[in-house]
C-alpha positions as CSV (number, residue, x, y, z in Angstrom):
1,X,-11.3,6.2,23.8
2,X,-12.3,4.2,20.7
3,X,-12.8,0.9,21.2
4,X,-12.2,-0.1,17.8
5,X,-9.0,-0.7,15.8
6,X,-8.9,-1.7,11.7
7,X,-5.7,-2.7,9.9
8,X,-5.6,-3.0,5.7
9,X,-2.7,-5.6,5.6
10,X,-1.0,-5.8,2.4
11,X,0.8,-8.9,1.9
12,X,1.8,-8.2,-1.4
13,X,4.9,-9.3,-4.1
14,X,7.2,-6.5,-4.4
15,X,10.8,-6.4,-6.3
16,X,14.0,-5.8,-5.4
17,X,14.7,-2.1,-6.7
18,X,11.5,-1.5,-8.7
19,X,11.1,1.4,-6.3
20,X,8.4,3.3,-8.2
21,X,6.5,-0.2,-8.7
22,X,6.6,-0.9,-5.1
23,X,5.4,2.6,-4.7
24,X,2.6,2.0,-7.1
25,X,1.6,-1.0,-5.2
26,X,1.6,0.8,-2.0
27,X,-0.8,3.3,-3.0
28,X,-3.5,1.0,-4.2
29,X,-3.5,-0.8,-1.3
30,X,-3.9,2.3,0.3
31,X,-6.7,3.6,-1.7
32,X,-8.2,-0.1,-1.0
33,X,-7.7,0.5,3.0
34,X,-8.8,4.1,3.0
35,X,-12.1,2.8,0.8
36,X,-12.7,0.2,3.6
37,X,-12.3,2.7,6.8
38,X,-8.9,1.5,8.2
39,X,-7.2,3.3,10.6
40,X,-3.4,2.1,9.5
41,X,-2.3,0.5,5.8
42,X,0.7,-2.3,6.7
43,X,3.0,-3.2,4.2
44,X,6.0,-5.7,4.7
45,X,9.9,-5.7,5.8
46,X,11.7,-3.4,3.3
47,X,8.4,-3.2,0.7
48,X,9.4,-0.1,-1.1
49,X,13.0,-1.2,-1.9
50,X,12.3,-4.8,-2.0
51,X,13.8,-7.6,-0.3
52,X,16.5,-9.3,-0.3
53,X,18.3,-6.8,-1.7
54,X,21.9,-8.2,-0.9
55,X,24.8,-5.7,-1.5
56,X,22.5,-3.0,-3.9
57,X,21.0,-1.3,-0.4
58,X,24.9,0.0,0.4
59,X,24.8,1.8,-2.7
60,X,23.8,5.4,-1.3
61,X,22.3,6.8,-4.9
62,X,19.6,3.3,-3.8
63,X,19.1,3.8,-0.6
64,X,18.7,7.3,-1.1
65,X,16.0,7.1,-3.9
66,X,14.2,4.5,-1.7
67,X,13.9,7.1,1.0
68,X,12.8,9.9,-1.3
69,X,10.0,7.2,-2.4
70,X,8.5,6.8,1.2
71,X,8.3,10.7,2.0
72,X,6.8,11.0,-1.5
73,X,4.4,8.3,-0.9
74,X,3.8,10.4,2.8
75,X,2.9,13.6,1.1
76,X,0.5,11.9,-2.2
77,X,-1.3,9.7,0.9
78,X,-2.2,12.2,3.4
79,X,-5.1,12.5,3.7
80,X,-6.6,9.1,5.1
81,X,-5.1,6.3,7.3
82,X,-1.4,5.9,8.2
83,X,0.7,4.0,6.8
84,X,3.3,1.6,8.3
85,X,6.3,0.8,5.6
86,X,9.2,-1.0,5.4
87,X,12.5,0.4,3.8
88,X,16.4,1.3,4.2
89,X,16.6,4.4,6.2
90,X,19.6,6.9,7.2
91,X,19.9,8.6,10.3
92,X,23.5,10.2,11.6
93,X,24.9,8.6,8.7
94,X,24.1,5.4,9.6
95,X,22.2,2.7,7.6
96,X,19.3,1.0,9.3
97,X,16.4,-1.7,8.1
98,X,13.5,0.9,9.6
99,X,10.0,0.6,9.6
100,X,8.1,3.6,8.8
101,X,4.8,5.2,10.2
102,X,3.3,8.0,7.4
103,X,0.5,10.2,8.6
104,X,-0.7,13.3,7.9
105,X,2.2,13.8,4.9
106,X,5.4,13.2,7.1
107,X,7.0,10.6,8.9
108,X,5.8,10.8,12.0
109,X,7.9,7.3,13.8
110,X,10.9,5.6,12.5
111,X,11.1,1.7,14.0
112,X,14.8,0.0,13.3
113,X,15.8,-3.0,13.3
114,X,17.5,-4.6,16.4
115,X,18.3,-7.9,15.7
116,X,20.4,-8.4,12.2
117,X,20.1,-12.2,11.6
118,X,23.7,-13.0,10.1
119,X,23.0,-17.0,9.1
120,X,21.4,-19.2,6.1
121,X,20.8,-16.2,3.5
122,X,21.1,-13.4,5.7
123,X,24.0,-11.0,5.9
124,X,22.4,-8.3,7.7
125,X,24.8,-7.7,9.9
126,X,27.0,-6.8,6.9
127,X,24.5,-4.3,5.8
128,X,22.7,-2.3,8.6
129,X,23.3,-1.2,11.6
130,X,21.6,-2.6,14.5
131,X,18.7,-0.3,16.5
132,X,18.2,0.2,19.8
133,X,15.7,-1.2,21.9
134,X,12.5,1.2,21.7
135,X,8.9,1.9,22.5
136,X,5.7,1.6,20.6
137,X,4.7,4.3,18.1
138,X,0.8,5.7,17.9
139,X,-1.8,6.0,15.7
140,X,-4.2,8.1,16.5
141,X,-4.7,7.2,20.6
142,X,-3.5,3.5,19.6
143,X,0.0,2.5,20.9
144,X,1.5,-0.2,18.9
145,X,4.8,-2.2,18.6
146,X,6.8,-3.4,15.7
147,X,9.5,-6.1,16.0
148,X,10.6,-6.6,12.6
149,X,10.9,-10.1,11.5
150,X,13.7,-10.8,13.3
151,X,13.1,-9.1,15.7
152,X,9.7,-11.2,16.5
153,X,12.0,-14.2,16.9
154,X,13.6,-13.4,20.1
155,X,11.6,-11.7,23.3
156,X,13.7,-8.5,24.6
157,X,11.8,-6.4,21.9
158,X,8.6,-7.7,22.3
159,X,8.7,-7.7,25.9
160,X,10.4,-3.4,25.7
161,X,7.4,-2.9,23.7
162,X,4.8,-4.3,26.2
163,X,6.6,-2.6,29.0
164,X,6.5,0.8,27.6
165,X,2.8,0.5,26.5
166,X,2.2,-1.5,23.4
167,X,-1.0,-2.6,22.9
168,X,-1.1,-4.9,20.1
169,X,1.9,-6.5,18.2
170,X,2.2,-6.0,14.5
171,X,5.4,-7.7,13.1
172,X,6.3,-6.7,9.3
173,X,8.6,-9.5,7.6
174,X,10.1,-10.7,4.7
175,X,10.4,-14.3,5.7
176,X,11.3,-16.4,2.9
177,X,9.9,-20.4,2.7
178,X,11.5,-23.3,3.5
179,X,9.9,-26.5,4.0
180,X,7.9,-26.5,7.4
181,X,9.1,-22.9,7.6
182,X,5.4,-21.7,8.6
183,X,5.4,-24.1,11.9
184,X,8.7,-22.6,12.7
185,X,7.1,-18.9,12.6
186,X,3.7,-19.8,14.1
187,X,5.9,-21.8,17.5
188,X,7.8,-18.2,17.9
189,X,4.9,-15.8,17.4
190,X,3.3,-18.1,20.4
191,X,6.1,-17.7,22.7
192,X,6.0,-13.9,21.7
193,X,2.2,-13.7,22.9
194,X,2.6,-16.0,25.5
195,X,4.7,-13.7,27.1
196,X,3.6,-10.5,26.6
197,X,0.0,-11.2,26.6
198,X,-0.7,-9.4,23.8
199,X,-2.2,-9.4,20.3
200,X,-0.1,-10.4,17.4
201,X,-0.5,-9.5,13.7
202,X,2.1,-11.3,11.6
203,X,2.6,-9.8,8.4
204,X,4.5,-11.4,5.4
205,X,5.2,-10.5,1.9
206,X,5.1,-13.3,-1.2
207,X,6.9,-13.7,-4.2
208,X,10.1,-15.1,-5.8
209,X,13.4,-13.4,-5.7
210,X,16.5,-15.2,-6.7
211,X,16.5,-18.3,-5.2
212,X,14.3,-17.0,-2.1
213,X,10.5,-17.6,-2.2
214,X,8.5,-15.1,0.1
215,X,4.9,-17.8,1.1
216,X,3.2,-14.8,2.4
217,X,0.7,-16.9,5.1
218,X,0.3,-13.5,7.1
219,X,-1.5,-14.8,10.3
220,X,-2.9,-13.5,13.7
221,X,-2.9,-14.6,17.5
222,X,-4.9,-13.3,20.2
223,X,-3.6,-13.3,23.5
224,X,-3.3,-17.1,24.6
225,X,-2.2,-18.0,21.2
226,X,-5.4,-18.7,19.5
227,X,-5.1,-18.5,15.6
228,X,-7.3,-15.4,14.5
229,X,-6.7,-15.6,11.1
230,X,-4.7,-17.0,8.1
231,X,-4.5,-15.0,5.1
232,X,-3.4,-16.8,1.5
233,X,0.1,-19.0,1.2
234,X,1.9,-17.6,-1.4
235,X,-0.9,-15.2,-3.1
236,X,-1.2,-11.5,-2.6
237,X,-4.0,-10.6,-0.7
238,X,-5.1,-6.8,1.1
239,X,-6.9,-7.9,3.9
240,X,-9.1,-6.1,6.4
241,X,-8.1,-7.2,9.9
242,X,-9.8,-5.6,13.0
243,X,-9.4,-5.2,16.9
244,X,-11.5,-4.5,19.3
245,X,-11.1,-3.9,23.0
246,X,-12.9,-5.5,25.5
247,X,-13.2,-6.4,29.6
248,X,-10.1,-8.0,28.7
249,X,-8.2,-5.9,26.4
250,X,-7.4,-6.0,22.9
251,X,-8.5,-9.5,20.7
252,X,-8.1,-9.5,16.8
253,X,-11.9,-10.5,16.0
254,X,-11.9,-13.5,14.1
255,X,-11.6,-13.8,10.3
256,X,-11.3,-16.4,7.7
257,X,-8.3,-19.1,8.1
258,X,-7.4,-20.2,4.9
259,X,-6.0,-23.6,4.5
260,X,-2.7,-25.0,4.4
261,X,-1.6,-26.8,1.6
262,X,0.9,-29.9,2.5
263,X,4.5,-29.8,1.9
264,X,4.2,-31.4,-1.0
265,X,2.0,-28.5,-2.9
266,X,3.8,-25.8,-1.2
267,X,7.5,-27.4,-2.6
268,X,5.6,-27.2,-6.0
269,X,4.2,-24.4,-5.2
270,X,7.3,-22.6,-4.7
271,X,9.2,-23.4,-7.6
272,X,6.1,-22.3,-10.1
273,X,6.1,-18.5,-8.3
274,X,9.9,-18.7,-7.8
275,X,10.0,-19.5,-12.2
276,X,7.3,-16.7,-12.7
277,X,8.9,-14.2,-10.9
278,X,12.5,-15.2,-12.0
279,X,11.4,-14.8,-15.7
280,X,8.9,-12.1,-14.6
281,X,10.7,-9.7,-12.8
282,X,14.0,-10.0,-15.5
283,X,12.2,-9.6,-18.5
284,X,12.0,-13.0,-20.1
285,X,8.7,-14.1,-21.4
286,X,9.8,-17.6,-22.6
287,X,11.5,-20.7,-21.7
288,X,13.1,-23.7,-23.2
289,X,14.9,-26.5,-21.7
290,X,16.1,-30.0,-23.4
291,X,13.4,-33.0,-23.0
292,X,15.1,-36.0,-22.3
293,X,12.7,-38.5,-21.4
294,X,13.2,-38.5,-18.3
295,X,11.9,-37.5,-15.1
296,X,14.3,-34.1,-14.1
297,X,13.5,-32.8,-17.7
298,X,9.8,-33.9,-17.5
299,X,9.0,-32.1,-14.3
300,X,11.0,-29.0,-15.3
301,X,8.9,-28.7,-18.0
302,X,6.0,-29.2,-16.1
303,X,6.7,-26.3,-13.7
304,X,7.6,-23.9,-16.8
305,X,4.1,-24.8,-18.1
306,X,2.4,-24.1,-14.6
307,X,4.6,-21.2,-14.4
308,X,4.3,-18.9,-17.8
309,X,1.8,-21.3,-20.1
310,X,2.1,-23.7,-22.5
311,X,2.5,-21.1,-25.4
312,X,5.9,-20.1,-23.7
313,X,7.8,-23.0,-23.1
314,X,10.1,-24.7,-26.2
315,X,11.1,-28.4,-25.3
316,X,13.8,-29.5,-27.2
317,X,14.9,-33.5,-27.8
318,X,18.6,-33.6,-29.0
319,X,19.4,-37.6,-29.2
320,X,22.4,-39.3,-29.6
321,X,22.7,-43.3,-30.7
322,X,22.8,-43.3,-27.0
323,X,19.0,-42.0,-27.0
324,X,17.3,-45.1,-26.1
325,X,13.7,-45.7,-28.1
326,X,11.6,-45.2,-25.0
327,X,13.0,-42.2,-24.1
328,X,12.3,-40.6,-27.6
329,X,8.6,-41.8,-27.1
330,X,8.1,-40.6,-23.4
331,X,9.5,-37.1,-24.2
332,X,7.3,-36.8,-26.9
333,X,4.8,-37.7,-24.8
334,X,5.5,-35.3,-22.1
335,X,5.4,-32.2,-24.7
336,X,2.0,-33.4,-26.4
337,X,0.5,-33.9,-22.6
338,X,1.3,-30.3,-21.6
339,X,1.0,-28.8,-25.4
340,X,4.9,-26.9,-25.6
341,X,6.5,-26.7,-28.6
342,X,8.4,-29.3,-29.4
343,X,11.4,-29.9,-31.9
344,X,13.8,-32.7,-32.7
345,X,17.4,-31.5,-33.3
346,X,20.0,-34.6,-33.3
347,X,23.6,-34.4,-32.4
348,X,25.1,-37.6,-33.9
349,X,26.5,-35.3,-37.2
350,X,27.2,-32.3,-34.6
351,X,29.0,-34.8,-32.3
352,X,30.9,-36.5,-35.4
353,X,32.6,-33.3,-36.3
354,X,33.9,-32.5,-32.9
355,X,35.0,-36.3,-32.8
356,X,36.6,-36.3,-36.3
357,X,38.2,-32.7,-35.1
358,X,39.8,-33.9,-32.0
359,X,41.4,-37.2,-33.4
360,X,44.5,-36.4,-34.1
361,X,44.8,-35.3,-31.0
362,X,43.3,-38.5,-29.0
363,X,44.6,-41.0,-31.3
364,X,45.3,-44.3,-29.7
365,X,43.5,-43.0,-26.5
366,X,39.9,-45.0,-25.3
367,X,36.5,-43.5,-25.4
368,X,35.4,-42.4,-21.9
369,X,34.4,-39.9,-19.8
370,X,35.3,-37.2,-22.6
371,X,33.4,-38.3,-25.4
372,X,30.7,-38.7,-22.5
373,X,30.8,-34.9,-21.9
374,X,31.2,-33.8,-25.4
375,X,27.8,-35.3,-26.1
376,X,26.5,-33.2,-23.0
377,X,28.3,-30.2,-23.8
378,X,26.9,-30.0,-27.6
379,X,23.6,-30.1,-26.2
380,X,24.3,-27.2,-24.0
381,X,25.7,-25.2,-27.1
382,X,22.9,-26.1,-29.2
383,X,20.7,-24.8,-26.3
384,X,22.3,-22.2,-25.9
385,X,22.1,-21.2,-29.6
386,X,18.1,-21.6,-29.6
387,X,18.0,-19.6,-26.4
388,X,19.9,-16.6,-28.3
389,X,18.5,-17.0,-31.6
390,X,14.5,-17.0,-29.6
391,X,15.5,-15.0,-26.9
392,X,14.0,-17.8,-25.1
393,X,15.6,-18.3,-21.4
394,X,17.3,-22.0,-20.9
395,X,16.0,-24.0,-18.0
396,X,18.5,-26.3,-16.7
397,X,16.9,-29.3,-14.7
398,X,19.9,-31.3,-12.5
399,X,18.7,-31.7,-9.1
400,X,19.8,-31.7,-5.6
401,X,21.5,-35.1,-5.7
402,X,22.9,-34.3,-9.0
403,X,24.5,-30.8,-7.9
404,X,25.8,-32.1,-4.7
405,X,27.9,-34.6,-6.0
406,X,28.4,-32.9,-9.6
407,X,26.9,-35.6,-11.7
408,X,26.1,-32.9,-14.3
409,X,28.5,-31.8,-17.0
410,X,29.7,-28.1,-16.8
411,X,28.8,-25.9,-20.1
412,X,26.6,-28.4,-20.8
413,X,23.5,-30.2,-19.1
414,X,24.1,-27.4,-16.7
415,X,23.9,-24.3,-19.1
416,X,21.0,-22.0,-18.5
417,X,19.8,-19.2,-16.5
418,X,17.5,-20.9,-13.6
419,X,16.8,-24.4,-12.4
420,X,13.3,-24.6,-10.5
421,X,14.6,-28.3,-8.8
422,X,18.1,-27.3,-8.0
423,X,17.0,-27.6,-4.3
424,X,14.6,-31.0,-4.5
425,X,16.4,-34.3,-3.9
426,X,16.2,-37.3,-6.9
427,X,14.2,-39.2,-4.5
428,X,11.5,-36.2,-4.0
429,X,11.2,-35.4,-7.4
430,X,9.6,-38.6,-8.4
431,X,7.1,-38.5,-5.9
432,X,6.7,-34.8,-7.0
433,X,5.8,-36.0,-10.5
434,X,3.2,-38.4,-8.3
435,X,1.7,-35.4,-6.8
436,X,1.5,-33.4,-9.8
437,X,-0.1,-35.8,-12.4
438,X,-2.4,-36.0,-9.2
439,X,-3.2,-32.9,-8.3
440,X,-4.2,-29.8,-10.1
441,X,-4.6,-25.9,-8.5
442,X,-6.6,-22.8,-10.1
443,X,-2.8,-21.2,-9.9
444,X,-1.0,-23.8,-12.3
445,X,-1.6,-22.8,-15.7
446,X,-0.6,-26.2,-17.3
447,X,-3.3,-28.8,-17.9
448,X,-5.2,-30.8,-15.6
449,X,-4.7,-34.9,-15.3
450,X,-1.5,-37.3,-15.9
451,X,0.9,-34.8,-17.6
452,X,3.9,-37.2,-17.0
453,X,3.2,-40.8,-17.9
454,X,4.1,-43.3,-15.7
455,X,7.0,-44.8,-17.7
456,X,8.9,-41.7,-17.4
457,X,8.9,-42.3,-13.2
458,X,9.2,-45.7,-13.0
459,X,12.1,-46.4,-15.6
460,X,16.0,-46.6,-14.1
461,X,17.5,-43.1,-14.6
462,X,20.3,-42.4,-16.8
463,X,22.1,-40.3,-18.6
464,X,22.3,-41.7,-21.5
465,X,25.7,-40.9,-22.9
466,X,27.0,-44.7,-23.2
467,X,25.7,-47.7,-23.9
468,X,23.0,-49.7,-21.6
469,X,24.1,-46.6,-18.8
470,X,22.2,-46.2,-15.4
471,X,23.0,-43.6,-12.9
472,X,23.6,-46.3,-10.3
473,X,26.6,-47.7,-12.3
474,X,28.3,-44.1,-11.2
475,X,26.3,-43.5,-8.1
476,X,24.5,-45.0,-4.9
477,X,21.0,-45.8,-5.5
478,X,19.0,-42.8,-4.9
479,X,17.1,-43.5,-2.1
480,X,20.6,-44.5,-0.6
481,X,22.3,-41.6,-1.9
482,X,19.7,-39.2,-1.0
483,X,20.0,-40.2,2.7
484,X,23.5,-39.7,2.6
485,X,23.4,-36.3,1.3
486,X,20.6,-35.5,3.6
487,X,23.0,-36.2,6.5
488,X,26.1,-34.7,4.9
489,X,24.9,-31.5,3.5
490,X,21.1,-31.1,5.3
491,X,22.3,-31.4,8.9
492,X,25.7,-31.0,8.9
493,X,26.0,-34.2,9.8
494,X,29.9,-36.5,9.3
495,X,30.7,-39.8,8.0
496,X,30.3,-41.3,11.0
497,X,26.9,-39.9,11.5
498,X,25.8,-41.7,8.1
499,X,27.6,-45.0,9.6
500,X,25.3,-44.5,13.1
501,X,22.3,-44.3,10.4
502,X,23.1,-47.6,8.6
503,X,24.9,-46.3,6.2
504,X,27.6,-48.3,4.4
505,X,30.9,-46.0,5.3
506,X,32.4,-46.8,2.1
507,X,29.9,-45.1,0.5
508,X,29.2,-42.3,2.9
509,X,33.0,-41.5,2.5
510,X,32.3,-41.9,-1.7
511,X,29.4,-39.1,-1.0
512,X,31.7,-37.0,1.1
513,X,34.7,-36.7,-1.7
514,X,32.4,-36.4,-3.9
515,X,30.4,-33.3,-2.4
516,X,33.2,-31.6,-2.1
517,X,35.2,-31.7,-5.2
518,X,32.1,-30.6,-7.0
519,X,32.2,-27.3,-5.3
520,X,33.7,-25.1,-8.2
521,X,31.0,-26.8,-10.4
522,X,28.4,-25.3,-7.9
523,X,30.0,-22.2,-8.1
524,X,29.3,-21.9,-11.4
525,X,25.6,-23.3,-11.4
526,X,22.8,-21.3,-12.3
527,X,20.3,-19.8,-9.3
528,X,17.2,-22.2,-8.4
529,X,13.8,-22.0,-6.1
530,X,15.2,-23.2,-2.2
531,X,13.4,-25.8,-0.9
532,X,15.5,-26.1,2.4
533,X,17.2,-24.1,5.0
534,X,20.6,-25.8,3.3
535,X,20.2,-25.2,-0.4
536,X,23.0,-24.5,-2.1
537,X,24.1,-21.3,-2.5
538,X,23.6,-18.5,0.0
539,X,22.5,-21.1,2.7
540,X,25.9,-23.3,2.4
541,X,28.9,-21.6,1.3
542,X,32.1,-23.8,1.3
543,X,35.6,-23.4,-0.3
544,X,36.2,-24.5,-3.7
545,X,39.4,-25.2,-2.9
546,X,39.4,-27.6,-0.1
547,X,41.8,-30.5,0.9
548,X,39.7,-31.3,4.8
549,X,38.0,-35.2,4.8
550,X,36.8,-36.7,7.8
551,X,39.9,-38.9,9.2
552,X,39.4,-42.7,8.8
């Protein structure tokens, strides 16, 4: 028997029902693997349909096409190695999340899933039906077992699959990032090996779709749990892994580990590809967003830039008398740093109309809260209006602390069609700012050095909508507030949890009200990159309406 074993692992960026594109893909990889003598091409969870695909893998004219895609792709890759391929599959009229083995111009083994996760942006078991426990399919003399994603995360199937003769583990997934998420994997994929003693590829896929961000970080362990290899976070790579079998059974041989960035250039990381491939993968090839002056604004800009170029992204100040002088000259500053367009549209004879308008309707009534909003929402319009007129796709840039308690204005500071920071607390996204002005990366296309001067950071944030206004004059101080939130909405946490923190319970029970009467405004809020395994959306879906409060 051969003693020898080499996989072409494609940890590649597909999308969610560009099924001749994934196909494409596929078959260069394959023409890469069968160049380099490999014995099996591996592609990721659900590659040739793309993943997640949510509700659109029910619709049978989908899965159907998707199917027809993988026996095509069986026939046109014959002749060479086999190919292991993730996609929807039907047998006896039932819809599974299969893994497919290809060789020799048919389908020789179908893998299904067995365990549907059903929690954080999962719905699988809404969507497939659950596998049965199974044995290893072979290549050539080679016997070898696929868990898929979650499968890998619990030990009945890996443990089936060493029983019945696996030798060697190769796990295809479409495991999307969340902050420390790769530590999570690599502790499960030890306890796999641990316990069946054998060799474990891990194979991931990268790219943004929706709110998800796939990181890719495709690893392997060789029995014991030694790292074997690392391939790129977040960067498609087709990578030439081999086994060989010795005294002591199978061991990956050893390849090149690349690094791992820190969480705080992986976060960035992930909103840049999650922004490229939004705007990518929907057709938009530009981006504006209003430039305030301050910091939300300033690093949403930022990310576009790193994200498409320079030459894409329109910044837009629209003052007010509000529009303090400092916050005209940062945001200037901010566009000439990272070289956007920039234009200066002002609202005061925009905002006198509406007020002139509306008189006789609010005569004898104070200024307040309205007139606030009205400012907001003309800026949203006017957005809106350059965003049609350019075909230019509006950024909106509230973040976590602002969406949780709904300090934004709906139809106005939160019109557009994505919002790279919707998942990155106030408090993070200064020190982000830190990093970036800090750090540069062959992957950012924006400029090297400071690109967001210090004044915009370190100033008190505001909305600027009323005179001499801070956040904090509506709010808890953000390092306050964050913590808060990070309890409420993060861990689950209750009131009294925040009190048992140190946490003032007045304004833990403040946070609470507010979270959740800013529901319907969530609702309504554009998609954004997750951070966390609690973003808002898909991760934490709550009532809009909703009367429960913690009891005093």
């Amino acid at each position: 028997m051969a003693d020898r074993f080499r996989i072409t692992l494609a940890q590649l960026n597909p999308t969610v029902g560009d099924i001749d594109g994934n196909a494409a893909k596929a078959f260069a990889a394959w023409e890469q693997g069968k160049t380099a003598g490999a014995d099996l091409v591996a592609y990721p969870e659900m590659f040739i349909s793309g993943y997640n695909t949510q509700d659109l893998v029910l619709k049978p004219v989908f899965h159907w096409a998707a199917m027809a895609a993988v026996e095509a792709l069986a026939e046109k890759c014959a002749e060479g190695p086999a190919i292991a391929i993730g996609g929807p599959w039907v047998d006896d009229g039932k819809l599974y999340n299969a893994y497919l083995i290809l060789k020799g111009g048919r389908i020789t083994s179908k893998v299904l899933k067995h365990h549907l996760p059903n929690e954080t942006v999962f719905d699988e078991v809404r969507l497939y039906n659950a596998g049965p426990l199974g044995g290893p399919y072979s290549v050539g003399n080679f016997r070898i077992g696929s868990p898929i994603c979650e499968d890998g995360w619990h030990p009945d199937v890996a443990e089936t699959l060493e029983e019945t003769g696996a030798e060697f583990l190769l796990i295809p997934n479409g495991s999307p990032y969340f902050r420390n998420k790769y530590d999570v994997r690599l502790n499960h994929m030890v306890a796999r090996v641990v316990e069946t003693g054998l060799p474990l590829i891990y194979l991931n896929m990268v790219g943004g779709q929706d709110d998800q961000v796939f990181d890719g970080a495709s690893f392997g362990l060789n029995p014991g749990g030694e790292l074997a290899f690392r391939m790129p976070v977040f960067d498609e790579a087709v990578t030439q892994v081999d086994l060989e079998r010795g005294n002591d059974g199978w061991q990956i041989v050893p390849a090149e580990i690349v690094p791992q960035p820190d969480v705080w250039e992986q976060d960035y990381r992930a909103m840049v590809q999650s922004l490229r491939d939004y705007m990518g993968k929907t057709g938009f090839k530009k981006a504006l967003l209003g430039l305030s002056g301050g910091v939300d604004s300033a690093l949403v800009a930022t990310i576009a830039v790193d994200a498409i170029g320079a030459d894409n992204v329109r910044c837009v100040m629209l003052p007010s008398e509000y529009t303090s002088q400092e916050s005209l000259e940062d945001a200037e500053a901010v566009a000439k740093a990272l070289g956007v367009h920039y234009d200066f549209v002002p609202i005061a004879e925009s905002r006198t109309a509406v007020t002139n308008t509306l008189a006789p309707l609010f005569v004898g009534l104070e200024e307040g809260l309205t007139e606030e909003n009205i400012q907001s929402r003309l800026r949203g319009l006017l957005l809106m209006a350059i965003s049609n007129k350019f075909g230019e796709m509006l950024l909106t840039t509230g973040n976590k602390s602002e969406v949780a308690v709904g300090y934004a204005t709906i139809y106005g500071d939160m019109n557009g069609g994505y919002n790279p920071i919707k998942d990155m607390y106030k408090t993070r996204v200064f020190e982000t700012c830190r990093w970036r002005n800090a750090n540069h990366r062959d992957w950012m296309m924006g400029p090297d050095g400071e690109v967001i001067r210090p004044s915009v950071i370190d100033k008190p944030p505001s909305a600027e909508l009323r005179e001499d206004q801070k956040d904090s004059d509506s709010l808890p101080d953000y390092p306050v507030l964050d913590g808060i939130l990070d309890i409420l909405v993060d861990q689950d946490g209750s009131t009294a949890d925040c009190v048992a923190a140190g946490f003032d319970e007045a304004d833990a029970r403040r946070v609470e009200h507010l979270i959740y009467i800013s529901e319907y405004k969530r609702f309504q809020s554009a998609p954004g990159t997750r951070l966390s395994n609690r973003a808002f959306w898909l991760d934490r879906r709550y009532p809009i309406v909703n009367r429960w409060r913690e009891r005093r």
